[in-house]
C-alpha positions in Angstrom: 15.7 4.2 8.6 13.2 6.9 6.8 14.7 7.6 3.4 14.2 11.1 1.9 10.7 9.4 0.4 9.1 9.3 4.2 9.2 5.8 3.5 11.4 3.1 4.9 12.6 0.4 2.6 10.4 -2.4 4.1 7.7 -0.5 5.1 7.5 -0.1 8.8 5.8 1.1 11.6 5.5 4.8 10.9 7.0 7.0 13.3 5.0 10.5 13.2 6.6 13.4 15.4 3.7 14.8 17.8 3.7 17.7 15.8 2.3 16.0 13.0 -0.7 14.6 14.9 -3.0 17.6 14.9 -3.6 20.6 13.0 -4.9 20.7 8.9 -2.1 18.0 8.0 -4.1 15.5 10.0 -7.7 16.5 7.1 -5.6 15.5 4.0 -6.7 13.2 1.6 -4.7 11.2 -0.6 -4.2 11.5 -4.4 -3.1 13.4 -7.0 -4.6 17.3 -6.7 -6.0 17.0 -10.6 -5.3 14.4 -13.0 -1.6 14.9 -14.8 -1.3 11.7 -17.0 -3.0 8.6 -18.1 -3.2 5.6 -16.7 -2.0 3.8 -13.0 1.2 4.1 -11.9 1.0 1.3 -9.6 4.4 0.8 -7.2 5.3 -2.0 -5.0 8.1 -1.6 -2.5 9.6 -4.8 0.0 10.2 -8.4 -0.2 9.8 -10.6 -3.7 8.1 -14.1 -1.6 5.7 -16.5 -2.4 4.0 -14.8 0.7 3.8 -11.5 -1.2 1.7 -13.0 -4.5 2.7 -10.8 -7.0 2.2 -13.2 -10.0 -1.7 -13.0 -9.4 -0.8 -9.0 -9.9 1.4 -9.5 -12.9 -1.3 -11.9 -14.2 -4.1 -9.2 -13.9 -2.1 -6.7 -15.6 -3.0 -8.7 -18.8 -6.9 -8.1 -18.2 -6.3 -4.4 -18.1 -5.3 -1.4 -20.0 -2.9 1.5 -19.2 -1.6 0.1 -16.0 1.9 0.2 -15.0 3.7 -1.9 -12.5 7.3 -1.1 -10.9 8.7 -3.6 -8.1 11.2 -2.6 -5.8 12.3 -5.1 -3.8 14.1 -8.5 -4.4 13.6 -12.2 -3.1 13.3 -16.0 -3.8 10.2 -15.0 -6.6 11.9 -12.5 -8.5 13.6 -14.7 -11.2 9.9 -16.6 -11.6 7.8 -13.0 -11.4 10.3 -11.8 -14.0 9.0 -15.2 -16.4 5.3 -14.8 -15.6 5.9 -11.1 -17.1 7.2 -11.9 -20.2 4.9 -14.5 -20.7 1.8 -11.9 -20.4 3.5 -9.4 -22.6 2.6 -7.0 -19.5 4.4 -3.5 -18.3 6.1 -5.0 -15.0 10.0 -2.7 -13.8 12.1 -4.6 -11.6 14.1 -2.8 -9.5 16.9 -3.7 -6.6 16.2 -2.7 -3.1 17.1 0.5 -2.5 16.4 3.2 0.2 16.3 6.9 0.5 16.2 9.5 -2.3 16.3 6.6 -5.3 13.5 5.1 -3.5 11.9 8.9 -3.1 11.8 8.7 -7.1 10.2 5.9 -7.3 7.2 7.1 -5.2 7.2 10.0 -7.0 6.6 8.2 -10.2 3.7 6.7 -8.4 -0.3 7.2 -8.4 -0.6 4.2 -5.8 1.1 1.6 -3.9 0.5 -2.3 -3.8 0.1 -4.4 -0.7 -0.5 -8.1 -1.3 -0.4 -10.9 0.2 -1.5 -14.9 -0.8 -5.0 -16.2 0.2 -3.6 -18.3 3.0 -6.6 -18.5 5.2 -3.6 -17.4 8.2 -3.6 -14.2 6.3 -6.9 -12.7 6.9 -5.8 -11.8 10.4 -2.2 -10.1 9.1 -1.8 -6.7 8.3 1.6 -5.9 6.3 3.2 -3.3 8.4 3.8 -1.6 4.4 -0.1 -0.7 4.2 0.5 1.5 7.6 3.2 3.3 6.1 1.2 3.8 2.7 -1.3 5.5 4.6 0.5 7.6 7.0 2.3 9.3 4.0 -1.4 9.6 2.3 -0.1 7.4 -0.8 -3.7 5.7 -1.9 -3.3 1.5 -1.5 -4.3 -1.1 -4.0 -4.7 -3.9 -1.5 -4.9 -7.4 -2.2 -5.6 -8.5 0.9 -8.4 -9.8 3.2 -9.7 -9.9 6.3 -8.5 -7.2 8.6 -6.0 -5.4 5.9 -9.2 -5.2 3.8 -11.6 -3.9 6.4 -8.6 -0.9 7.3 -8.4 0.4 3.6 -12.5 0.2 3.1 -12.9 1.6 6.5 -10.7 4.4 5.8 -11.4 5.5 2.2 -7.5 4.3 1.6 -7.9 2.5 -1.4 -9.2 -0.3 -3.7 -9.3 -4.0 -2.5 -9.3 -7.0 -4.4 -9.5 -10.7 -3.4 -6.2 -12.2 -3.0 -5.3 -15.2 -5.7 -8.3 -14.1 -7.9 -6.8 -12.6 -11.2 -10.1 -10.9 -12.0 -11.0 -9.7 -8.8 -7.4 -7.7 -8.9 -7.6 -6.8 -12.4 -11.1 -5.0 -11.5 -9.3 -2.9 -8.6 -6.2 -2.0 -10.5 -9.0 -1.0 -13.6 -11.3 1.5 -10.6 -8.1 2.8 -9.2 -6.9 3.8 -12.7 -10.7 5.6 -13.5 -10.0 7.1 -10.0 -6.5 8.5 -10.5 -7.4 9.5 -13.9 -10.4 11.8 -12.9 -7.9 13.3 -10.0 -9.7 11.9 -7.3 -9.0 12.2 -3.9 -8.7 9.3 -1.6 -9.3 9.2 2.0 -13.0 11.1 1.8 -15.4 10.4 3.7 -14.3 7.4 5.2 -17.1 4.6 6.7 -14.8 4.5 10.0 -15.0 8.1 10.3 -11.4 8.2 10.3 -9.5 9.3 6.7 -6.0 6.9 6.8 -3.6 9.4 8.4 -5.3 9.7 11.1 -6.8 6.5 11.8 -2.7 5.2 11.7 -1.9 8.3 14.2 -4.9 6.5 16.7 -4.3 3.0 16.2 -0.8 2.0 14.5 2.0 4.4 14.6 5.2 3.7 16.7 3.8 6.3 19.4 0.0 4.4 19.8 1.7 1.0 19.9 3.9 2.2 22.6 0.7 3.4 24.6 -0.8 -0.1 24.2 2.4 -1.8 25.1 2.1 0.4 28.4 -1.4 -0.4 29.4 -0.5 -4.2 28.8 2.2 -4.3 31.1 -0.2 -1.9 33.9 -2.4 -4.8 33.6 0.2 -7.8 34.3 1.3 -5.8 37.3 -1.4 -4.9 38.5 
C-alpha cells in the first residue's frame, strides 16, 4: 500500500492513475529545482540482504566527502552493515521499516535514492522492482547495478551507475551525483532512449503496461 510518500515500503510496481499518463506531468525531470544544501543525501528504502550489497556502499562512503547515507529497511545484514560502518568512521542512519508519512520524511530528506544489488552474474538480467518506483515519482537513482537495471537509468537520464562490488566504481557515482545535486541539476534530460524515466515506466513497467502485456500473452496461448 502507497504511503503518503508515493512510495510503497518495498518498492513496487507503480500504480499511475490514467490521468497521470499524459499532460506536462509526464515532461518533468527529476531533482532538486536549485541547489538548497551541501552535499548527497543518499536514501535507501527495502530489504537489509546479502543480495542487496550495501557494505560495498558503506565502504565507498569512506572514499568520499559530504555524502550521507540513511537505510530504511531491516534484514539478516543489518547487525554486520551496522559493524562495517563503525569501522569506516562513515555517516550511515539505520532506520526500522516503516511506511507512510514517516517514510514520506525520509524521502523528503533525500537528494537520491539507492538501488543495489551484488555482482552475481544472475543479476545482470534483474531489475529491482524499487528502481521503477524511484523513477515514477522522479526521485534521481544511484544504481549499483548492471546489466539491464544499468542500461534503464543511462537510457533514461535517471541517474548515476556504478559497478556492483567495486568500492571505487560506487564511490565515483555517489562523488558525480553529489557535484550534480549540488549545482541543482535536473535529472531525467535529454535521455539517450528518448524517454525521461516517468514516462518510460508509464510505457514499459507500471502496473497498467504490465497488465497490457499479460493480455497479449494470454491472446497468443489461445490463439
Amino acid at each position: 500500500m502507497e504511503g503518503a510518500s508515493g512510495l510503497t515500503a518495498t518498492g513496487a510496481i507503480p500504480l499511475i492513475r490514467p490521468a497521470e499518463e499524459t499532460g506536462a506531468a509526464g515532461d518533468e525531470v527529476l531533482g532538486r529545482a536549485a541547489a538548497d544544501h551541501t552535499g548527497l543525501n543518499l536514501l535507501y528504502v527495502g530489504t537489509v540482504g546479502r543480495s542487496q550489497d550495501l557494505s560495498t556502499s558503506i565502504r565507498a562512503l569512506a572514499r568520499t566527502e559530504g555524502v550521507r547515507l540513511r537505510i530504511v529497511g531491516g534484514g539478516v545484514d543489518t547487525v554486520e552493515l551496522k559493524a562495517v560502518a563503525a569501522a569506516n568512521g562513515v555517516p550511515v542512519e539505520f532506520h526500522p521499516q516503516i511506511a507512510g508519512a514517516e517514510l514520506a520524511a525520509h524521502w523528503e530528506w533525500a537528494d537520491a535514492g539507492l538501488v543495489s544489488l551484488s555482482s552475481l552474474d544472475s543479476y545482470e538480467c534483474t531489475v529491482p522492482s524499487k528502481l521503477y518506483s524511484l523513477m515514477a515519482r522522479r526521485i534521481p537513482v544511484l544504481g549499483v547495478v548492471a546489466g539491464e537495471a544499468a542500461d534503464i537509468i543511462t537510457g533514461t537520464a535517471a541517474g548515476e551507475v556504478a559497478v556492483p562490488g567495486d568500492t571505487e566504481s560506487v564511490a565515483a557515482a555517489m562523488t558525480r551525483m553529489r557535484s550534480r545535486v549540488e549545482a541543482g541539476e535536473e535529472f531525467g534530460m535529454n535521455p539517450p532512449a528518448g524517454l525521461n524515466p516517468r514516462d518510460w515506466v508509464i510505457r514499459h513497467a507500471s502496473a497498467a503496461a504490465m497488465g497490457r502485456t499479460y493480455e497479449r500473452v494470454l491472446e497468443q496461448v489461445v490463439s
